[in-house]
N, C-alpha and C positions, 0 to 999 in steps of 0.2 A: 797262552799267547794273547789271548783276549783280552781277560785282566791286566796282560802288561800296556797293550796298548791303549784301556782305559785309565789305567793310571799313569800315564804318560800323558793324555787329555789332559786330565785334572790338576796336573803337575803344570804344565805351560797355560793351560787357565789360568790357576790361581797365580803363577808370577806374572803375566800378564794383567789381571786385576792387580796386583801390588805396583806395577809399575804404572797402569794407569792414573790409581792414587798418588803415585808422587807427582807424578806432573801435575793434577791436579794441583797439587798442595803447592809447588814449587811456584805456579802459577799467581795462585792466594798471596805467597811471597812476596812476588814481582809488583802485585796489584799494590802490597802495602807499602812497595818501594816507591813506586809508581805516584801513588796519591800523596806522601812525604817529600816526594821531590818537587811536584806540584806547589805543596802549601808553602815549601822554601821559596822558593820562585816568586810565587803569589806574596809573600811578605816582603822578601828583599825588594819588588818595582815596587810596592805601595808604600817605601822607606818605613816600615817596621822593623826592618835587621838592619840597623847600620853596619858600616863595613868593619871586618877585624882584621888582624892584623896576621901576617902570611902566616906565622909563629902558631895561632890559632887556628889556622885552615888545620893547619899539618895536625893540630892534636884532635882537631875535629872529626877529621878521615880514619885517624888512625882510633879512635874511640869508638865511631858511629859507620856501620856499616851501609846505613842510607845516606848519611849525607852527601849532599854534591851542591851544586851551584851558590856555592857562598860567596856575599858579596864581600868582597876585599877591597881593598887599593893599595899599589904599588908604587913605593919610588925608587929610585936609583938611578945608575947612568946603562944606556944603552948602549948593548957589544955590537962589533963589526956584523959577523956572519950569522945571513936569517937561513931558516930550513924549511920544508915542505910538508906539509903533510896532508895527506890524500884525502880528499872529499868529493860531494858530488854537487857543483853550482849550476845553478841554474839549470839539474837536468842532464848533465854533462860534466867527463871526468873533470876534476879539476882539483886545486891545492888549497890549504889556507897558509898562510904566511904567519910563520912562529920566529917571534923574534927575541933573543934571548937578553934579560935584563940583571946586572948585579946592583945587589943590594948593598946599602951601606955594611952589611955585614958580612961583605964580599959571598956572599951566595948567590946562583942564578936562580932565577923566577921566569920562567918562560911565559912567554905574553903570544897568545893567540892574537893577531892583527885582523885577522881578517881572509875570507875569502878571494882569491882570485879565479879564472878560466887557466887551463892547462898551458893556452899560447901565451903567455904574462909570464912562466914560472922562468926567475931568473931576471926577470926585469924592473922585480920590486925593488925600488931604491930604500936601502936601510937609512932609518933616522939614528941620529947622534945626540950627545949632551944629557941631557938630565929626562929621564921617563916620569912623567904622573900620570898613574892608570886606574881610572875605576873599571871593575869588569868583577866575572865571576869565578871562581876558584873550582876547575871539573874535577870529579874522583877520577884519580890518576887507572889506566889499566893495567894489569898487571901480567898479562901477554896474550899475543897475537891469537885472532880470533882462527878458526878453523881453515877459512877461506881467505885470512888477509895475504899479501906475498910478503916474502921477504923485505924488509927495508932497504935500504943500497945507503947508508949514514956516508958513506966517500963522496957521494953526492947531494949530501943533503935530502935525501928524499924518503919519509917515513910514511908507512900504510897503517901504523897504528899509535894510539897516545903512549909510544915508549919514552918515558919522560926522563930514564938515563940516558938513551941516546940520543933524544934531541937535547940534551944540556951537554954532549962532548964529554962524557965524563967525570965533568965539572962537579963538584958541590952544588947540587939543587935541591928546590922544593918537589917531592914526588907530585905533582899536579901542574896543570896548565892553567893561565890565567886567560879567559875568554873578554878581549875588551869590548866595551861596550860601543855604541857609535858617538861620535861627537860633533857638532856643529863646523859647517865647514873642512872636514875631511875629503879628502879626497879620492875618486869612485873607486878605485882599487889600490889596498885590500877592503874588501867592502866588509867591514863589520856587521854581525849580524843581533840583533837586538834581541833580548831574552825574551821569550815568548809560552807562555805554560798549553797556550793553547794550541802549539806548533808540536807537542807531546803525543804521541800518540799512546791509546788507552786501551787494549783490545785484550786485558790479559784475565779478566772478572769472564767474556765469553770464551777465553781459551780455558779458564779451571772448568767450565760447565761444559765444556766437549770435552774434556779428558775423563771429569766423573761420570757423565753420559753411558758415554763407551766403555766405563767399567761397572755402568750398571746393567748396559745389555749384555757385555760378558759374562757377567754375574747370574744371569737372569738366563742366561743360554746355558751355562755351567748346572744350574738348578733342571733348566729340563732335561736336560744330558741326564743328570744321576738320576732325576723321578724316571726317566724312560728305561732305563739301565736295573732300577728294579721292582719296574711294573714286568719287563720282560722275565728277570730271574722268576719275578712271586707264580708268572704266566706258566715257566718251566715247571715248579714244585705244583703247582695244582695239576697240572697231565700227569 
């Protein structure tokens, strides 16, 4: 019974070391996602990347599993109905206003407008006629995170970047297009301007607490077996 319960230690040890390693690792991952989304950002404001063309977001995403905030620009004419999607301004619940744009190639390109507060939602007046938009092209998601709710799309109201059904079904580009702010706009939806250092970077001390903890695992799993047969060698010598 002894032995089974010591190898039953050593069994949930050693998969607990193995899982602490992947976090680690996964972490490593994030840190190289992390510092590439950075140096994109960091190039596209200091106009090193000109903008491409939506046609190139979509092969970009769909090739490069870091990329994200490519600088684009957008024309076409702007659709009737904007939709919501959940964020948090200033601190408090609140929406950004997505407004869906076709392209001469009759496709939608969803254009992130901007920011509003919860009490606004519903009272942003849709623009018309012709859209010219520089802004940034996000990696579209590809579903709802753990904790997000449900969407209600019958009311226009989404909790995460489902970028089918904030396009209505429509023929879209899988991705959001974040506009930038422009001179003279008006305070709400408040465009938010790409900012690398608005990034948070915390994922280089989250791999060094994961490998940590799998070295004192490790290292407790080591005195476990030397104690387990100093004890036995203690047995055979009586």
């Amino acid at each position: 019974m002894k032995r089974f319960k010591d190898f039953a230690f050593l069994a949930a040890a050693g998969l607990g070391i193995l899982f602490l390693l992947q976090l680690g690792f996964w972490q490593l991952q994030r840190l190289e996602w992390k510092l590439a989304l950075i140096a994109d950002m960091n190039s596209a404001l200091e106009g090193n990347s000109p903008a491409i063309s939506l046609q190139q977001a979509q092969a970009r995403f769909a090739a490069d599993p870091l990329a994200d905030y490519l600088p684009v620009a957008v024309s076409g004419i702007w659709l009737p109905e904007i939709r919501y999607l959940y964020a948090i301004v200033d601190g408090k619940p609140g929406w950004h206003a997505v407004h869906p744009v076709q392209t001469p190639e009759s496709v939608i390109v969803l254009v992130d407008r901007g920011a509003i507060p919860d009490e606004l939602r519903g009272q942003v007046a849709p623009v018309s006629g012709t859209a010219e938009i520089q802004g940034f092209a996000r990696r579209p998601q590809l579903q709802a995170g753990w904790f997000q709710p449900e969407s209600q799309p019958e009311a226009g109201l989404f909790y995460w970047r489902d970028t089918q059904g904030l396009a209505g079904g429509e023929a879209s580009y899988p991705f959001i297009v974040e506009a930038q702010p422009v001179a003279g706009a008006a305070e709400w939806p408040r465009a938010v301007k790409a900012d690398p250092k608005s990034l948070t970077n915390n994922h280089l001390s989250y791999a060094i607490t994961w490998f940590s903890l799998a070295g004192v695992l490790a290292v407790m799993t080591g005195i476990f077996i030397a104690t387990r047969r100093n004890s036995s060698t203690a047995r055979h010598d009586a």
